[in-house]
N, CA, C, O and CB atoms as a CASP TS submission, in Angstrom:
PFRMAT TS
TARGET T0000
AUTHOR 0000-0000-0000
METHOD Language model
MODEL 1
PARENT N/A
ATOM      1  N   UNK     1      10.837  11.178   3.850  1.00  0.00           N
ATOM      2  CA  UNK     1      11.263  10.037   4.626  1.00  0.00           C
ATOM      3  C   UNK     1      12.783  10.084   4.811  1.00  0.00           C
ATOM      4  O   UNK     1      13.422  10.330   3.788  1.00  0.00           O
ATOM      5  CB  UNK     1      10.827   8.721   3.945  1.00  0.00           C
ATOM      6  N   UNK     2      13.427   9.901   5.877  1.00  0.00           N
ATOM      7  CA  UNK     2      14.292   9.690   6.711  1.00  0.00           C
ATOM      8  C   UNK     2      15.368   8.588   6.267  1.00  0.00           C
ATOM      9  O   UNK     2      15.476   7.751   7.164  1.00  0.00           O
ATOM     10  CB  UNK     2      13.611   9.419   7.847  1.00  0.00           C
ATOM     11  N   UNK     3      16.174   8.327   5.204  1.00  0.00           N
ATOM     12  CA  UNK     3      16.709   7.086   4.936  1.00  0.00           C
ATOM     13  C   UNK     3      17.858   6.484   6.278  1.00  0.00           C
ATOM     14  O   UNK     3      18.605   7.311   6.800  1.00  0.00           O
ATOM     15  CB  UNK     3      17.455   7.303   3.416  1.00  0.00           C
ATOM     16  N   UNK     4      17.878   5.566   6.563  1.00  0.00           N
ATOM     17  CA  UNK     4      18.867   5.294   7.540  1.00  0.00           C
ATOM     18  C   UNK     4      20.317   4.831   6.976  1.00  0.00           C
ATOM     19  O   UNK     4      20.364   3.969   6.098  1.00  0.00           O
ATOM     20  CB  UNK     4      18.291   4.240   8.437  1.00  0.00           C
ATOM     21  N   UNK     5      21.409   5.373   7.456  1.00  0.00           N
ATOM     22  CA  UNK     5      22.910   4.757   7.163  1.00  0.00           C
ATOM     23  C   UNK     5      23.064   3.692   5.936  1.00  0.00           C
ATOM     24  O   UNK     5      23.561   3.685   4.810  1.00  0.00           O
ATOM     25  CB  UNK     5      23.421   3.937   8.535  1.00  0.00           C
ATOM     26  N   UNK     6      22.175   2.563   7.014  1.00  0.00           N
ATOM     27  CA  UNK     6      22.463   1.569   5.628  1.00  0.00           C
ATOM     28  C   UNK     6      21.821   1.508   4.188  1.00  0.00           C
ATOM     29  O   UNK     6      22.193   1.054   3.106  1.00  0.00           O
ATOM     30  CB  UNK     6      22.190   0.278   6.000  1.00  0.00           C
ATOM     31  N   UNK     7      20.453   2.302   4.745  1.00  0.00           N
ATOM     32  CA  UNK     7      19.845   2.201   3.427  1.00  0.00           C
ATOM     33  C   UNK     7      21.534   3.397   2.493  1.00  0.00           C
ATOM     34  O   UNK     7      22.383   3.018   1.686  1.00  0.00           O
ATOM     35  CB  UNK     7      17.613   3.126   3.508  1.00  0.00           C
ATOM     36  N   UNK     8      21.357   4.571   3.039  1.00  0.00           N
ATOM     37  CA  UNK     8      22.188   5.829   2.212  1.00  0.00           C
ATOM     38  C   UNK     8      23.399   4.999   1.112  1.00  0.00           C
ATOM     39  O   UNK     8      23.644   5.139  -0.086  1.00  0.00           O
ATOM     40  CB  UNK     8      23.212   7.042   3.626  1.00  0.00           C
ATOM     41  N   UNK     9      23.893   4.229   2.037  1.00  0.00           N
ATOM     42  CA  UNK     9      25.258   3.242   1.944  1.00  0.00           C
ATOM     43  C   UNK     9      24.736   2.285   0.601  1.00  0.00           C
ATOM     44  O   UNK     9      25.359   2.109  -0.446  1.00  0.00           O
ATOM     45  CB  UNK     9      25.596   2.103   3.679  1.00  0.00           C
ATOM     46  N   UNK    10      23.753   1.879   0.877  1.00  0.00           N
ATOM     47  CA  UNK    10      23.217   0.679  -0.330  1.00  0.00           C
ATOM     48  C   UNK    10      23.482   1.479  -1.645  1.00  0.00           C
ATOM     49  O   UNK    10      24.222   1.237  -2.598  1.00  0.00           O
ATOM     50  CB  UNK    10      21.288   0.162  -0.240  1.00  0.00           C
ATOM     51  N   UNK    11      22.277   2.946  -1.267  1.00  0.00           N
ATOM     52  CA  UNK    11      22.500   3.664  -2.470  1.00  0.00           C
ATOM     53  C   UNK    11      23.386   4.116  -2.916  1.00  0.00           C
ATOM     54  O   UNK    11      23.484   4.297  -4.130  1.00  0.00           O
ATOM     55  CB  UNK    11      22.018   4.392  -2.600  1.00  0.00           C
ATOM     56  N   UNK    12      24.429   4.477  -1.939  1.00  0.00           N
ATOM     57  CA  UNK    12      25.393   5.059  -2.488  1.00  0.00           C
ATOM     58  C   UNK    12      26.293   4.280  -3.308  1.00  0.00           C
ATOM     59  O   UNK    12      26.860   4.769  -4.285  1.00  0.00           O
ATOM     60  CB  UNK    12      25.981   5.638  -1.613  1.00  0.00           C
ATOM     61  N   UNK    13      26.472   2.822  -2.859  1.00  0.00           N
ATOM     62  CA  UNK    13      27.120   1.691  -3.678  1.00  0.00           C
ATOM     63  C   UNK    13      26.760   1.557  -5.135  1.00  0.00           C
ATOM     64  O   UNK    13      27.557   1.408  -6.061  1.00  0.00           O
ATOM     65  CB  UNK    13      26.787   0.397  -3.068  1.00  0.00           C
ATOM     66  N   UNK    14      25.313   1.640  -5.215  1.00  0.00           N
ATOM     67  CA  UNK    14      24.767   1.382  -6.067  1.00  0.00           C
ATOM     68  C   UNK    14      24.409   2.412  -7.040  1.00  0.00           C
ATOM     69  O   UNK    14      23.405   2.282  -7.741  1.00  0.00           O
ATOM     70  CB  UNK    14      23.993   0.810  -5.643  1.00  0.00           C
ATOM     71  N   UNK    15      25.107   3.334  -7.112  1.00  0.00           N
ATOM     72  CA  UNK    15      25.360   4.637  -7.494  1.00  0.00           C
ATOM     73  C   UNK    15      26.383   4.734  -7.955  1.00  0.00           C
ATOM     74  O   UNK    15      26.591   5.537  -8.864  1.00  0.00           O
ATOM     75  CB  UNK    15      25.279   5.483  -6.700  1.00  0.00           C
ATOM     76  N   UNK    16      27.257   3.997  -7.494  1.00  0.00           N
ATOM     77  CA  UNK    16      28.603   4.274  -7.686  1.00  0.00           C
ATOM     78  C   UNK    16      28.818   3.202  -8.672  1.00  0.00           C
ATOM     79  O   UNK    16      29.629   3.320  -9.590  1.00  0.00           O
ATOM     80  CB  UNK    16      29.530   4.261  -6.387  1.00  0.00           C
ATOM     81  N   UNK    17      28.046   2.092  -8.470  1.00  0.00           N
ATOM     82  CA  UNK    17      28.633   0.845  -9.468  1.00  0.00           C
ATOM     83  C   UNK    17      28.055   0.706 -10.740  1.00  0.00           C
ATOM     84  O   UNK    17      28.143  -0.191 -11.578  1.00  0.00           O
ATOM     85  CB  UNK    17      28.437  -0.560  -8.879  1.00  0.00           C
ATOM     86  N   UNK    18      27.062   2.441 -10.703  1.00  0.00           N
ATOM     87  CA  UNK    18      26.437   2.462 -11.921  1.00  0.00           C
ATOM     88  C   UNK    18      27.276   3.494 -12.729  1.00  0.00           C
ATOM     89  O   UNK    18      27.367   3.490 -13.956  1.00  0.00           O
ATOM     90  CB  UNK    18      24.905   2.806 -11.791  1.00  0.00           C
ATOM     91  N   UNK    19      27.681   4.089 -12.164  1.00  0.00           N
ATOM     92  CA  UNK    19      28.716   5.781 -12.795  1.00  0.00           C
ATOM     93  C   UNK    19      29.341   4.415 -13.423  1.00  0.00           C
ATOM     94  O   UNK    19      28.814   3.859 -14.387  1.00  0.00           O
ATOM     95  CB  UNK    19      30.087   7.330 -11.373  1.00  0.00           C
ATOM     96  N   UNK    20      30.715   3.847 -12.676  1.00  0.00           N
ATOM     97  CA  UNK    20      31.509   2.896 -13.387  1.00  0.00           C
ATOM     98  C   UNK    20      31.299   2.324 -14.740  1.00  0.00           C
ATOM     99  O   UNK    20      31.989   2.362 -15.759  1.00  0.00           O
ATOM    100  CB  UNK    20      31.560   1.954 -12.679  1.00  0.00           C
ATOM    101  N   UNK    21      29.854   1.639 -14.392  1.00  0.00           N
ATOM    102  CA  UNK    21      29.369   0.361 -15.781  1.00  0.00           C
ATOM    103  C   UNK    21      29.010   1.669 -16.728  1.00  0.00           C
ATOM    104  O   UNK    21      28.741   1.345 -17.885  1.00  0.00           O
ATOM    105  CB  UNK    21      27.524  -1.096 -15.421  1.00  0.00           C
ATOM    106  N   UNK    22      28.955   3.103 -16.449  1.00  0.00           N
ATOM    107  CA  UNK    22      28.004   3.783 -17.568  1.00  0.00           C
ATOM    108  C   UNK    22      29.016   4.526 -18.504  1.00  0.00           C
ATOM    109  O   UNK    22      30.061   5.120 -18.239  1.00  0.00           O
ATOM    110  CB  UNK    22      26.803   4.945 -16.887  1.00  0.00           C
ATOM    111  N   UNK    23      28.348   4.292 -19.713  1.00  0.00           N
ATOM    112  CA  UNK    23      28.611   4.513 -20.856  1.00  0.00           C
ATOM    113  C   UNK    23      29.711   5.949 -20.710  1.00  0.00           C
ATOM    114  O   UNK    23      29.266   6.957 -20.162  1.00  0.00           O
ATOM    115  CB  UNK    23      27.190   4.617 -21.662  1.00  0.00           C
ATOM    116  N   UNK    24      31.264   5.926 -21.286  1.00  0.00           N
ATOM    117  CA  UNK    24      31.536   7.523 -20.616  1.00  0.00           C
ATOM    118  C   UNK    24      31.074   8.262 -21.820  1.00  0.00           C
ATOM    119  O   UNK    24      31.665   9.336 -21.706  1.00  0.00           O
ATOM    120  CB  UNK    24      33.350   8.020 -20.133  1.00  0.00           C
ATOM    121  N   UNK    25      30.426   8.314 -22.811  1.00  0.00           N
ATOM    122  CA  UNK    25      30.280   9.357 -23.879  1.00  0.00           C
ATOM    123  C   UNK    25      28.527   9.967 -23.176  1.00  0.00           C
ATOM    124  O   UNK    25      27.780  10.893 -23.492  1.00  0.00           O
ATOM    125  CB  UNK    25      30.337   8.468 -25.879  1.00  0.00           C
ATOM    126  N   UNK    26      28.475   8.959 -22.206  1.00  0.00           N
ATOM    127  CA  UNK    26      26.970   9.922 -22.027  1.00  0.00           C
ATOM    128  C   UNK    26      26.644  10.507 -20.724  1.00  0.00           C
ATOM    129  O   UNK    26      26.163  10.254 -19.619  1.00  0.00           O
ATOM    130  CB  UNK    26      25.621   9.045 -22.299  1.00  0.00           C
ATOM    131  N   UNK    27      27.293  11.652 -21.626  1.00  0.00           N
ATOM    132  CA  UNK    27      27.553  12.500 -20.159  1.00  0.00           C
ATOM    133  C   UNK    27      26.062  13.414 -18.988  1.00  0.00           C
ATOM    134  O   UNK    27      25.918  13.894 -17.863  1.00  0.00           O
ATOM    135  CB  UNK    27      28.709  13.941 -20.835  1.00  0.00           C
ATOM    136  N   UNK    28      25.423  13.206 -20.034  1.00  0.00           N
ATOM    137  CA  UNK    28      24.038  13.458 -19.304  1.00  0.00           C
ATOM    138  C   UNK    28      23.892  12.199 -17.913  1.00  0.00           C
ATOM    139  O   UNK    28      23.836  12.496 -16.720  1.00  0.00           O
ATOM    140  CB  UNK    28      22.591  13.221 -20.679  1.00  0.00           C
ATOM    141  N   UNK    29      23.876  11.577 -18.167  1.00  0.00           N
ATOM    142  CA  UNK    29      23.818  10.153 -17.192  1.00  0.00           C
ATOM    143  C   UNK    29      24.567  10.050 -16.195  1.00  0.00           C
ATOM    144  O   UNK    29      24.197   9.666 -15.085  1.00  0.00           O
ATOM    145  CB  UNK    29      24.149   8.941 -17.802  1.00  0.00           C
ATOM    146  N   UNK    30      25.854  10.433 -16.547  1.00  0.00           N
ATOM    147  CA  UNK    30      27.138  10.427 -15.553  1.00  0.00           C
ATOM    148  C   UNK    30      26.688  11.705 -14.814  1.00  0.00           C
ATOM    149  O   UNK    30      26.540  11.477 -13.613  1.00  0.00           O
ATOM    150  CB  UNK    30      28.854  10.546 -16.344  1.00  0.00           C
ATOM    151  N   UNK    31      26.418  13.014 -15.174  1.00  0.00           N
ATOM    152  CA  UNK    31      26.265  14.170 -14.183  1.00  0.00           C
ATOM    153  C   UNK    31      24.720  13.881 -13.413  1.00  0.00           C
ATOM    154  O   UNK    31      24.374  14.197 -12.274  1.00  0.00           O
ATOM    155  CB  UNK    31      26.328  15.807 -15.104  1.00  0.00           C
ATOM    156  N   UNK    32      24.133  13.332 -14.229  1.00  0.00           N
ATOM    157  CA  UNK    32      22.648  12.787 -13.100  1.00  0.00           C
ATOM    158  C   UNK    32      23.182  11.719 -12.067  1.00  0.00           C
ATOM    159  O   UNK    32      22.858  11.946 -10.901  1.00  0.00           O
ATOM    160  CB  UNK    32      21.143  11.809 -14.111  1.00  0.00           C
ATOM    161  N   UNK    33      23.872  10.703 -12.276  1.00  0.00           N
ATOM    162  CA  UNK    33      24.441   9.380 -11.537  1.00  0.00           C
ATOM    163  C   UNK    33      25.155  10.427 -10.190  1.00  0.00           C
ATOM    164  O   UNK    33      24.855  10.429  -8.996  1.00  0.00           O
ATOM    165  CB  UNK    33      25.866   8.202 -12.743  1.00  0.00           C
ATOM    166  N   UNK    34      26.360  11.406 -11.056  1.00  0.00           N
ATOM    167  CA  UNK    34      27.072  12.043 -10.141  1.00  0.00           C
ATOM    168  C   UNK    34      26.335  13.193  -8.934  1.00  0.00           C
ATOM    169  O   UNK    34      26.489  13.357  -7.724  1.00  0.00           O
ATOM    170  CB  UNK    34      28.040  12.676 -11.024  1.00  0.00           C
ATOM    171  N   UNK    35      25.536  13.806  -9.927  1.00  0.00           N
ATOM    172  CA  UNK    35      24.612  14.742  -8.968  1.00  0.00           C
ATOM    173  C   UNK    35      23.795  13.558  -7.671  1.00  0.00           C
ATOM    174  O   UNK    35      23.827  13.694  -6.448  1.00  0.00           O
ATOM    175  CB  UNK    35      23.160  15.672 -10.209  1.00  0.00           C
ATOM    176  N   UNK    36      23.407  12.920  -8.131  1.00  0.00           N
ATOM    177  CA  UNK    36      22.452  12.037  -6.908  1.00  0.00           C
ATOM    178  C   UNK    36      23.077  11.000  -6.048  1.00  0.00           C
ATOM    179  O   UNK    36      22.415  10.243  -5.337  1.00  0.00           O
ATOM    180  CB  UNK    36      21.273  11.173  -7.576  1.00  0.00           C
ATOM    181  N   UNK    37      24.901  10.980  -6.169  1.00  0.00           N
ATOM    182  CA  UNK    37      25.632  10.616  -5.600  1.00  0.00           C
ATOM    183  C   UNK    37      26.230  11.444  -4.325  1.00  0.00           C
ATOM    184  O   UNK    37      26.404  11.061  -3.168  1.00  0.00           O
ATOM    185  CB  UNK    37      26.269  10.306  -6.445  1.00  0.00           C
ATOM    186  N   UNK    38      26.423  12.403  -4.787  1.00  0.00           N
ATOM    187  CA  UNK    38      26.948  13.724  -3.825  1.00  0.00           C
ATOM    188  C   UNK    38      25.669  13.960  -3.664  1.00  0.00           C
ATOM    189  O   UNK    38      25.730  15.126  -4.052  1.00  0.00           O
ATOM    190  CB  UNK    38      27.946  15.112  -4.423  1.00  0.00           C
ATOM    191  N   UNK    39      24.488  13.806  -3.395  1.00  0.00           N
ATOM    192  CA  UNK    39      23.451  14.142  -2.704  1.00  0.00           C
ATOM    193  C   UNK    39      23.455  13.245  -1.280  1.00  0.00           C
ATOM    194  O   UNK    39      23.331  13.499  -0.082  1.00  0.00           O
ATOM    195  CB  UNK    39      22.219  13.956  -3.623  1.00  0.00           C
ATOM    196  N   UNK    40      23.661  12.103  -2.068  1.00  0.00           N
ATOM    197  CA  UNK    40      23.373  10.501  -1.163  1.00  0.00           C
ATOM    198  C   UNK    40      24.670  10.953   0.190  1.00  0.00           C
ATOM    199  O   UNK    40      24.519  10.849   1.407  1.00  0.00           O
ATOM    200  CB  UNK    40      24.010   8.434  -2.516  1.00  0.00           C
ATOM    201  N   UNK    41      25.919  11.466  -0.583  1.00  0.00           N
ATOM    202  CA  UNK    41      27.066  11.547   0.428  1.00  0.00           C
ATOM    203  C   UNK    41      26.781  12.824   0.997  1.00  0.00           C
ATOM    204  O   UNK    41      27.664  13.023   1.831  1.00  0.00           O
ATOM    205  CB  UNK    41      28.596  11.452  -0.172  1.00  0.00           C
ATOM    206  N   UNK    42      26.043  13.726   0.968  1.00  0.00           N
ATOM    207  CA  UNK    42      25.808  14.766   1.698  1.00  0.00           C
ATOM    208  C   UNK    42      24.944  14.191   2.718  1.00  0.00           C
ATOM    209  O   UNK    42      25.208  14.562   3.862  1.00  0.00           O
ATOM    210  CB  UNK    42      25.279  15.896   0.959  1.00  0.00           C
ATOM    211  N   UNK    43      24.123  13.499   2.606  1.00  0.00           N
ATOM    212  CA  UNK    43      23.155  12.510   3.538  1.00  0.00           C
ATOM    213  C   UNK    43      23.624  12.103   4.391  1.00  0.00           C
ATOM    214  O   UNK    43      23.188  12.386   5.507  1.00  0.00           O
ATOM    215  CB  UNK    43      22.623  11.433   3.107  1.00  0.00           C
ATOM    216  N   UNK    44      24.874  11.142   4.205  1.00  0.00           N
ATOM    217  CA  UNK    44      25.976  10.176   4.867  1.00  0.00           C
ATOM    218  C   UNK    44      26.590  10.958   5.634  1.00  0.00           C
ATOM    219  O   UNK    44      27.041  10.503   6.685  1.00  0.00           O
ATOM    220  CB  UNK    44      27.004   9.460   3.979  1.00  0.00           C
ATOM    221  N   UNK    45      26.771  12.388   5.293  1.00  0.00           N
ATOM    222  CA  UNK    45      27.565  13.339   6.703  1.00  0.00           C
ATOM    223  C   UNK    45      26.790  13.839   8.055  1.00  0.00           C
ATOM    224  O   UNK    45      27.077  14.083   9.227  1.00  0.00           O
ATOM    225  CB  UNK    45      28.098  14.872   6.113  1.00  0.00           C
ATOM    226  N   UNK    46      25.733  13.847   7.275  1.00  0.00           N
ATOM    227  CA  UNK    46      24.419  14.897   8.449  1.00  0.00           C
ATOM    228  C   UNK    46      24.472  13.667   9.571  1.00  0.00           C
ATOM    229  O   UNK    46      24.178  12.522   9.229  1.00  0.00           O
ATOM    230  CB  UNK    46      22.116  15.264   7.599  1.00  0.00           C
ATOM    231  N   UNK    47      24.812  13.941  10.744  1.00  0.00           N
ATOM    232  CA  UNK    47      24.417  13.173  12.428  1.00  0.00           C
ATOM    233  C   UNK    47      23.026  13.190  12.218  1.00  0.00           C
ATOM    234  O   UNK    47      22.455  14.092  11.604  1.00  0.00           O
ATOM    235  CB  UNK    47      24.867  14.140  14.126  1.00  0.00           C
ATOM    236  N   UNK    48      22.477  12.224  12.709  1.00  0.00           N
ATOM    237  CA  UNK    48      21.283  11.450  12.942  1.00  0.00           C
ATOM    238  C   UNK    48      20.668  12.276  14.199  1.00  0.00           C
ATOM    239  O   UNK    48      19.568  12.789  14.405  1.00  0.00           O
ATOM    240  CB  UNK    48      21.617   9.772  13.248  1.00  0.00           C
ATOM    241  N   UNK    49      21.703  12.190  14.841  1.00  0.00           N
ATOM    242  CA  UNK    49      21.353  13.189  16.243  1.00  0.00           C
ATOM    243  C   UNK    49      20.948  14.264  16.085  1.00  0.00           C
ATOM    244  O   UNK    49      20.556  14.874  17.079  1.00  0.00           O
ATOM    245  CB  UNK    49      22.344  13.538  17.107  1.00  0.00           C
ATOM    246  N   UNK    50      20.888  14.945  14.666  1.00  0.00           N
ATOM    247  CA  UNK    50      20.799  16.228  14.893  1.00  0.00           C
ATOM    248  C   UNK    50      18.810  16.358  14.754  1.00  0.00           C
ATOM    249  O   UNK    50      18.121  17.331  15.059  1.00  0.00           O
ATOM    250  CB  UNK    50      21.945  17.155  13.616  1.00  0.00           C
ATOM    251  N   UNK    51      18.498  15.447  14.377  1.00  0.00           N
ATOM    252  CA  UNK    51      16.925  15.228  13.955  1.00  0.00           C
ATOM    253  C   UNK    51      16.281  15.127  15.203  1.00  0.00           C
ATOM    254  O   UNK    51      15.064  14.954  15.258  1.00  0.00           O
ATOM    255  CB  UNK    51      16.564  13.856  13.030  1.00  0.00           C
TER
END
């Protein structure tokens, strides 16, 4: 499924406001938070148009 802009954007917020609140000694969490963040922003670059 196809997420649209705003959904990407929600997640990506909400991604981001979780890295912040998360624990920094647990770094497993932070590189999962971070990995599926730079996924979300790789999303956010791709044109819509190109589909």
């Amino acid at each position: 499924m196809i997420k649209s802009s705003y959904e990407l954007e929600m997640e990506r917020d909400m991604l981001q406001d979780a890295l912040d609140k998360c624990n920094p000694n647990d770094e497993a969490r932070i590189q999962e938070l971070q990995d599926r963040l730079d996924i979300v922003e790789a999303d956010l670059e791709l044109d819509p148009d190109d589909f």
